[in-house]
Steps between C-alpha positions, in 0.01 A plus 500: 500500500334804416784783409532776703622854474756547762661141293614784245388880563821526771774394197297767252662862425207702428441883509392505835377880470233352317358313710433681782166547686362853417361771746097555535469806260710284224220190575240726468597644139527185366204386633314802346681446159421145491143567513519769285594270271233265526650254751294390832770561783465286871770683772601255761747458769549188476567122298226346735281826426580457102420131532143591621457777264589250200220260664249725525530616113454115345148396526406125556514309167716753333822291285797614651851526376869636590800598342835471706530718745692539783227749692255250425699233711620733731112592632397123463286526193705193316413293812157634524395385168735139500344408795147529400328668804290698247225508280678581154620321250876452564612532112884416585387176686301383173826589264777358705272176515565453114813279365433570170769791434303618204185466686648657818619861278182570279320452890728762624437685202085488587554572862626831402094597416441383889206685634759607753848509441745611776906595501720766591636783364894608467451897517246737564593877412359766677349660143259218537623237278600101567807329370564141438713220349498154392752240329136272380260801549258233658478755802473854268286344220181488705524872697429719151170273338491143580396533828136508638630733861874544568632538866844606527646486839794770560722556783518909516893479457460464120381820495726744324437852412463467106458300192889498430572361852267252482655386201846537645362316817426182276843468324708610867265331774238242374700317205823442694279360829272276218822385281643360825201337585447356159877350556455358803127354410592370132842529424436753253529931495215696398433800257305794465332302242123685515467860639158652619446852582189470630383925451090492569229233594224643214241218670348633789516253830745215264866554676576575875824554628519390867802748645655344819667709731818301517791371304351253335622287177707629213 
């Protein structure tokens, strides 16, 4: 039964102040900064709007992966690519096919040079910079090099007027919501193992951030 986040997000104290959804004018700094920085930004209103925006930026053929995330399943993208009504190559379907457990981690560790690789992000400061977090780093690794095109799908509420709170945002919202759902999916707590601070995209056209205008993931 695939987990969802209501199973855990009520029961979680975060810093709720951070995760608000921000006015126009605060939407449109980001968005300026963010480019300014090198990073393709897509504004939508919507997780059906976001879904079709991801679609449209994978061309046919194009080897596809994801890291968890919880925007990702939240606009249908997991489904979208499990189910196969596409014409990529679903990456995830290929590794979770292998029972070899040595086999099944040096894929992972390929899929992270997918032509296409797609996950979320768990701040986004106003400055113009993008902050994330893994236990593995199997979602991270791929969003500074690996990576042929990154598309990181945002809901606007992780946006947070600087660097600091972005940073604060990660320890106070998205790492108490993700260490309950790594205890209710494997028994187990998670870490703030691997930190990105993702500051500029130097490649032009390589990483778009698709900005949803709800409250999306976390």
């Amino acid at each position: 039964m695939p987990q969802q986040k209501a199973d855990y997000a009520d029961d979680t104290a975060i810093d709720d102040a951070l995760d608000q959804l921000p006015d126009d004018e605060t939407v449109e700094a980001a968005v300026a900064n963010l480019e300014a920085n090198g990073f393709e930004v897509v504004v939508v209103d919507s997780a059906d709007e976001a879904l079709e925006a991801v679609e449209a930026r994978i061309p046919a053929g194009a080897s596809v992966m994801n890291g968890h995330s919880t925007t990702l399943e939240e606009i249908g993208f997991d489904e979208l690519l499990s189910d196969g009504d596409h014409d990529w190559e679903s990456l995830p379907d290929e590794i979770w096919g292998i029972d070899d457990d040595a086999e099944r981690q040096a894929a992972r560790r390929t899929a992270q040079t997918a032509d296409y690789f797609l996950g979320g992000i768990n701040a986004i400061a106003e400055t113009g910079e993008l902050v994330a977090a893994d236990l593995s780093g199997s979602r991270i690794g791929a969003y500074p090099f690996a990576a042929g095109n990154v598309v990181i799908v945002s809901g606007a509420n992780k946006i947070v007027p600087t660097l600091d709170d972005a940073l604060d945002r990660l320890e106070s919202v998205a790492y108490p919501l993700e260490n309950e759902r790594a205890q209710e999916a494997y028994g187990v707590e998670s870490s703030i193992a691997k930190q990105l601070i993702y500051r500029q995209e130097p490649e032009e056209d390589r990483t778009t951030v698709v900005l949803v205008r709800e409250r999306l993931g976390y």
